[in-house]
C-alpha positions as CSV (number, residue, x, y, z in Angstrom):
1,X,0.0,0.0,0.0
2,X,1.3,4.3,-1.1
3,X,2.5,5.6,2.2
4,X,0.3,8.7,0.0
5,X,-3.0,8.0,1.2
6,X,-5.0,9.8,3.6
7,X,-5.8,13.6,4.2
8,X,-2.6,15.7,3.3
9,X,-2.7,19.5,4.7
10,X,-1.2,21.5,2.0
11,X,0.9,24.3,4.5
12,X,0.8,28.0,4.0
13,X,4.2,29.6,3.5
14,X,3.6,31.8,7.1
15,X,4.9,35.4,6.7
16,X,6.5,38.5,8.6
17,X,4.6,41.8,8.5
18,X,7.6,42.9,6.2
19,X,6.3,39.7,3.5
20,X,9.6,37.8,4.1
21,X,9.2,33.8,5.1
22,X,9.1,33.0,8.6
23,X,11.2,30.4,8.9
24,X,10.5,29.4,12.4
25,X,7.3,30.2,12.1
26,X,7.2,27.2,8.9
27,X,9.1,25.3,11.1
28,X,7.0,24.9,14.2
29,X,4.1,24.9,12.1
30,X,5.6,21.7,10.4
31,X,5.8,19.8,13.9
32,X,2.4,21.0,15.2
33,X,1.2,19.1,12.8
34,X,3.1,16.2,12.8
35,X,2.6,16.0,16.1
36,X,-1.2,16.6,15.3
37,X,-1.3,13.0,13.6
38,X,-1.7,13.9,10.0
39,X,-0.9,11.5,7.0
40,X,1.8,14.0,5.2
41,X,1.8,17.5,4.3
42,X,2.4,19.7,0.9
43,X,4.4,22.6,0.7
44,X,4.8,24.8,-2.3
45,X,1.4,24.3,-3.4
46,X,-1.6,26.9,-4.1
47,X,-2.2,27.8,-0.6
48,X,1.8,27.9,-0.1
49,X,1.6,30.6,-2.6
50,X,4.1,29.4,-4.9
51,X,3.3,31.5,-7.7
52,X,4.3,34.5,-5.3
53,X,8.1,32.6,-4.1
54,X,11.3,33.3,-6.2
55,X,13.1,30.4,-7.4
56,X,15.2,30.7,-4.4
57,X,12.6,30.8,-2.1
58,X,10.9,27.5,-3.4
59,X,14.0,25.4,-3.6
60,X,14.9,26.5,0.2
61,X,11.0,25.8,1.2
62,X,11.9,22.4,-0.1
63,X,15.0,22.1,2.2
64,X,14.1,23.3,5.1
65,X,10.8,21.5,5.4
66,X,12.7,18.2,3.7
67,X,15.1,18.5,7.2
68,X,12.5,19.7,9.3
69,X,10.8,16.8,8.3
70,X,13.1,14.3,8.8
71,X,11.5,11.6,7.8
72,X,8.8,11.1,10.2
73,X,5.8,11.6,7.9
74,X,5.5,11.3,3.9
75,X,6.3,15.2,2.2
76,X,4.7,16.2,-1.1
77,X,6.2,19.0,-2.8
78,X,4.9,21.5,-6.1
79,X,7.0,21.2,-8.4
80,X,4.5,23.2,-11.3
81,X,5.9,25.9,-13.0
82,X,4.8,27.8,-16.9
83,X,7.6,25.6,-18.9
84,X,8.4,22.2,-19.1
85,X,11.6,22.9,-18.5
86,X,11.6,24.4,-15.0
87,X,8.8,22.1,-13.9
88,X,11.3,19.3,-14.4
89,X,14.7,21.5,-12.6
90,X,11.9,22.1,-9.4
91,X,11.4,18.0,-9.7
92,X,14.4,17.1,-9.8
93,X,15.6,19.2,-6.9
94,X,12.4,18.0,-5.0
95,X,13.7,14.2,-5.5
96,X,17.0,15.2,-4.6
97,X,16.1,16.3,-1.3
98,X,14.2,13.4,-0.3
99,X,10.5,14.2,-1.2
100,X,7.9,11.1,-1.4
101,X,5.8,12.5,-4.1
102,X,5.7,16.0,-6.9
103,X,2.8,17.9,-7.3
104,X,2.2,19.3,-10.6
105,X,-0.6,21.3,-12.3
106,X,-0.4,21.6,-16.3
107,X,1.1,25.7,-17.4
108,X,-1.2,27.7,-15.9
109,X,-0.8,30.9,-18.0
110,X,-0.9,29.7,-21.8
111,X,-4.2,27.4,-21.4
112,X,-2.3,24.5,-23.1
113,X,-3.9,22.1,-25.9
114,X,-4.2,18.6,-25.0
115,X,-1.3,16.8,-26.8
116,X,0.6,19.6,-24.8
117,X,-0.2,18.5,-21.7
118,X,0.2,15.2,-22.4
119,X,3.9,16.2,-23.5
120,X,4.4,18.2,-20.3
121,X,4.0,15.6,-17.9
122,X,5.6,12.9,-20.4
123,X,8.5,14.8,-20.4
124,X,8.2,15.8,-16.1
125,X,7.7,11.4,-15.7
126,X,10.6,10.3,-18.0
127,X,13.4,13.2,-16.6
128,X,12.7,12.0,-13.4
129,X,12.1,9.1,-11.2
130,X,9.8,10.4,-8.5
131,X,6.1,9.7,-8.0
132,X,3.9,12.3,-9.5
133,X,0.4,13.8,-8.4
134,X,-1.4,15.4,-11.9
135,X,-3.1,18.6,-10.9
136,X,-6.4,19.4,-12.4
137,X,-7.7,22.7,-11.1
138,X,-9.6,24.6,-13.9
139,X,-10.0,27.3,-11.7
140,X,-6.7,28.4,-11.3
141,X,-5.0,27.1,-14.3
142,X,-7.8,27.8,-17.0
143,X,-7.7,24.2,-18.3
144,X,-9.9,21.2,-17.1
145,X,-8.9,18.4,-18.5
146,X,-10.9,15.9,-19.7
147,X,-11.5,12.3,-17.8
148,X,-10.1,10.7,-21.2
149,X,-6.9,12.9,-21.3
150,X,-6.3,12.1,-17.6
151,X,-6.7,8.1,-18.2
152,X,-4.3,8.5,-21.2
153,X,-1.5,10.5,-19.1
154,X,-2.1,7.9,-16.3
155,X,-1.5,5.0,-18.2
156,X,1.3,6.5,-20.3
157,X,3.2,8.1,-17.7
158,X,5.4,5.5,-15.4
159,X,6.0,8.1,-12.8
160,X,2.3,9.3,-12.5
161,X,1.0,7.5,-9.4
162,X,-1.7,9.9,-8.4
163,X,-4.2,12.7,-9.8
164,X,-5.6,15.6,-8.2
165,X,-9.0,16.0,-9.5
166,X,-10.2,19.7,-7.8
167,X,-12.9,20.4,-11.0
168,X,-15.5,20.0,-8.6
169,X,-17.6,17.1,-11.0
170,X,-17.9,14.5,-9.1
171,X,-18.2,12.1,-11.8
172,X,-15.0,13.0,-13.0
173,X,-13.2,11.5,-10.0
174,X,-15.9,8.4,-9.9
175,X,-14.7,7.6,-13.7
176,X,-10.9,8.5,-13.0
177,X,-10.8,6.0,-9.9
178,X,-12.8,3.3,-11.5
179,X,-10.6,3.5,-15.0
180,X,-7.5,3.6,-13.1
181,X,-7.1,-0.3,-13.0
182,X,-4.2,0.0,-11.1
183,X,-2.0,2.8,-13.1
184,X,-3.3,5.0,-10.4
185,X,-5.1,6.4,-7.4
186,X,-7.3,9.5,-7.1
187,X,-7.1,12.4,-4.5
188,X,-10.2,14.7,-3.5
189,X,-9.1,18.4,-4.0
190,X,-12.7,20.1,-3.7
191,X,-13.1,21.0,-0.3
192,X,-16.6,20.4,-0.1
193,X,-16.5,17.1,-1.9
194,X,-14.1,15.0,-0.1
195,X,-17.0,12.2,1.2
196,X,-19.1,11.9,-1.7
197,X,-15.1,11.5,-3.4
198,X,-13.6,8.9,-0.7
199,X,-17.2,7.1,-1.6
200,X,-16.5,6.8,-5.3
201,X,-13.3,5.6,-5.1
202,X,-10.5,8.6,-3.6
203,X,-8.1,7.1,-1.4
204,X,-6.7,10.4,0.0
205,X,-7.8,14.5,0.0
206,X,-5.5,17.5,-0.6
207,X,-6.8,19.2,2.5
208,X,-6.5,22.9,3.0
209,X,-9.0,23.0,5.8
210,X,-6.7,20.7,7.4
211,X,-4.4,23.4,8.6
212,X,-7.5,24.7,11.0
213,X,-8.4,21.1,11.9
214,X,-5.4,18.5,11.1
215,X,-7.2,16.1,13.9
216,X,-10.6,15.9,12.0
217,X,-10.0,15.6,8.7
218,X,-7.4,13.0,9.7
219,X,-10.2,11.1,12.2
220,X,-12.5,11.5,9.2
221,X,-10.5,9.6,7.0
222,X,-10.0,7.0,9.1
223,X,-13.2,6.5,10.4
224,X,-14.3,5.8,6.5
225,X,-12.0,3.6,5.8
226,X,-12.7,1.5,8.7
227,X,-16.5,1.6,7.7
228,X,-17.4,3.8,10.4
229,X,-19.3,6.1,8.3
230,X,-21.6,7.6,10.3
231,X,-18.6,9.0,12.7
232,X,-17.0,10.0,9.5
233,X,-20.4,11.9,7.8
234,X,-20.5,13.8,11.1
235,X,-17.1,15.4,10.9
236,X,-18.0,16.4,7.2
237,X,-21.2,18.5,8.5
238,X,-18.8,19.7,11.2
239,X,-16.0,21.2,9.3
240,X,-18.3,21.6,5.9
241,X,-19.5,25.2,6.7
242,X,-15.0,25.9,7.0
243,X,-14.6,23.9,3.7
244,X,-17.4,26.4,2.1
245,X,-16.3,29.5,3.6
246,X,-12.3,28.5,2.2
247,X,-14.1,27.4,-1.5
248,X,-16.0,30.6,-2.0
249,X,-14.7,33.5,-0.3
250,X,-12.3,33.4,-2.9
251,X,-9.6,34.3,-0.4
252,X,-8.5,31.1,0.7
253,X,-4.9,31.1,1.2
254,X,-5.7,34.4,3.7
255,X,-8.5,32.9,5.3
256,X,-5.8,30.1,6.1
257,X,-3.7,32.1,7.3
258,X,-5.6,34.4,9.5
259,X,-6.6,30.9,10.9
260,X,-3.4,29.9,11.9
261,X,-3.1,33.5,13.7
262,X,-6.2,32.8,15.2
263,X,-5.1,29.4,16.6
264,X,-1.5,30.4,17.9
265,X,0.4,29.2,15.1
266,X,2.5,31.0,12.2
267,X,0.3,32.5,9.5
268,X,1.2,36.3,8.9
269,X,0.3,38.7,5.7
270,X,0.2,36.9,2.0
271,X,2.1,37.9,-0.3
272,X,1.0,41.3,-2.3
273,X,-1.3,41.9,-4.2
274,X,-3.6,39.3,-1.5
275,X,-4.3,41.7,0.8
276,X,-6.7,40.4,4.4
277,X,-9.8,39.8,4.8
278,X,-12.3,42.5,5.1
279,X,-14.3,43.4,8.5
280,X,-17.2,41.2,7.4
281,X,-15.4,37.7,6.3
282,X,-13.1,38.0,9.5
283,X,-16.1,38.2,11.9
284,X,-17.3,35.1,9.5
285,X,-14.3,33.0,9.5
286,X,-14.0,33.9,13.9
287,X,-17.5,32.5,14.0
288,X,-16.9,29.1,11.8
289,X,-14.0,28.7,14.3
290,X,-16.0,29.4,17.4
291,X,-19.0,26.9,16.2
292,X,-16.0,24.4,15.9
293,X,-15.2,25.0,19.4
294,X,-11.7,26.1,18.4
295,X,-9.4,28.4,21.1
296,X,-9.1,31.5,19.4
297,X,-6.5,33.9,20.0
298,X,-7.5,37.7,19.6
C-alpha cells in the first residue's frame, strides 16, 4: 500500500509583517502538525503561494521543510511551473532532497492544448524518477482536462501514481478511480466534496482545511476507511461550513492564514497583491472557528 494515502494538509508559506518567510514560524508549524497526527503534508502548493516565491525561495521551502521533516511523515512537494523545462529543474531538486511525491498542475498561464499536456508531464515522468500527483484545477489554471486525457496520461506516464481532481464534477473522480485499473489512485481536492469522493473511489484528500483542523480531517478519514461512516459523515457537517467559507470566499490562502493566527500558530500577511480579509469575512471566518469550538487567539 502508497504511504500517499489519507488527508494531506497542504501548509501555508507563514509570513513577517515585512512579507519575508518565517522560517520558524514554517518550522514549528511543520511539527504542530506532525505531532497533530496527519498522514503528510504539501508545501509549495496553491495555498503555499508558490506563484508568489522566487526560485530561491521554493527550492529553500523544499529544504528546510525536507530536514524539518526528517523523515517522520511522507512530504509532497509543487514542483509546477509555466515551462516544461523548469517544472522538471523544481522536480528534480524535490527528488534530490528526499521528497515522497511532486505535485504538478499543467502551465497555468498559456491554457495549453491537449497533446501539450500530455507532453508536459511525459517529459516531467521520463526526466525523473519520483512519484507524480497530476493537478487538475480549472479554476486556477484555466484548463480542465478531460476524464479521457487524464486516463491516457495515467496510463502512459510510469511516474504518475496519483491525480488531483479539484474540477469540482464528481463524476470525473468516480470515472478517473474506477478507470484507473491499477496505473493510479485518485485524490479529493474540492473541499466540499471530499465524502461523496472517498465514496467513489478517492483514497486520500488534498486538505486545506486541514491546517485549522489536522485532527478531524485526519479522524474523518479514518473513520471511512474502517466503515465507520456515520462517525465520519459527522465530521463532514462539522468542518463543511470551513470547507465552504475556504471554497467561496475566494480568499483562501488568507482565510488560512488568519486561521493559523487565530489558533496560535505561524500565519502572517500573503504575499501582495492578497491583501486580508475584510471586517465582514473575518467576523465570518471567527464565528466558523467558534461553532467548531476552536481556542481563538485575539
Amino acid at each position: 500500500m502508497s504511504k500517499i494515502r489519507g488527508a494531506f494538509i497542504v501548509l501555508i508559506t507563514p509570513m513577517t509583517e515585512a512579507q519575508e518567510i518565517d522560517w520558524s514560524g514554517l518550522k514549528n508549524n511543520v511539527n504542530y502538525f506532525i505531532n497533530q497526527g496527519v498522514a503528510g503534508i504539501v508545501i509549495n502548493g496553491s495555498t503555499g503561494e508558490f506563484v508568489s516565491l522566487s526560485k530561491e525561495e521554493r527550492f529553500q521551502m523544499v529544504e528546510v521543510v525536507m530536514k524539518e521533516v526528517n523523515g517522520r511523515i511522507p512530504v509532497i512537494v509543487g514542483t509546477a511551473a509555466e515551462t516544461t523545462k523548469e517544472a522538471i529543474e523544481y522536480t528534480k531538486q524535490a527528488k534530490a532532497n528526499g521528497a515522497d511525491c511532486a505535485l504538478v498542475i499543467n502551465p497555468y498561464y498559456s491554457k495549453p492544448k491537449d497533446n501539450e499536456i500530455y507532453f508536459h508531464f511525459k517529459q516531467i515522468s521520463d526526466a525523473v524518477d519520483i512519484p507524480i500527483m497530476l493537478y487538475n484545477n480549472p479554476f486556477t489554471s484555466g484548463v480542465n482536462m478531460s476524464t479521457e486525457l487524464m486516463l491516457e496520461i495515467g496510463r502512459d506516464c510510469k511516474n504518475v501514481k496519483f491525480i488531483k481532481e479539484s474540477s469540482g464534477e464528481i463524476g470525473k473522480a468516480r470515472d478517473l478511480a474506477r478507470n484507473a485499473k491499477g496505473a493510479f489512485e485518485v485524490f479529493c481536492g474540492s473541499e466540499e466534496l471530499v465524502m461523496e469522493s472517498y465514496f467513489v473511489g478517492a483514497t486520500g484528500w488534498i486538505c486545506v482545511a486541514g491546517n485549522v483542523v489536522p485532527k478531524l480531517v485526519t479522524d474523518m478519514f479514518n473513520y471511512f476507511q474502517n466503515g465507520e461512516i456515520e462517525k465520519a459523515w459527522a465530521i463532514n457537517d462539522q468542518i463543511l461550513p470551513l470547507c465552504k467559507f475556504l471554497e467561496g470566499s475566494g480568499k483562501y490562502v488568507q482565510a488560512i492564514k488568519r486561521s493559523m493566527d487565530l489558533l496560535g500558530q505561524a500565519g502572517g500577511p500573503a504575499r501582495h497583491p492578497r491583501l486580508g480579509l475584510t471586517p465582514e469575512e473575518d467576523k465570518i471566518l471567527k464565528d466558523i472557528l467558534s461553532n467548531l469550538n476552536l481556542p481563538i487567539h485575539v
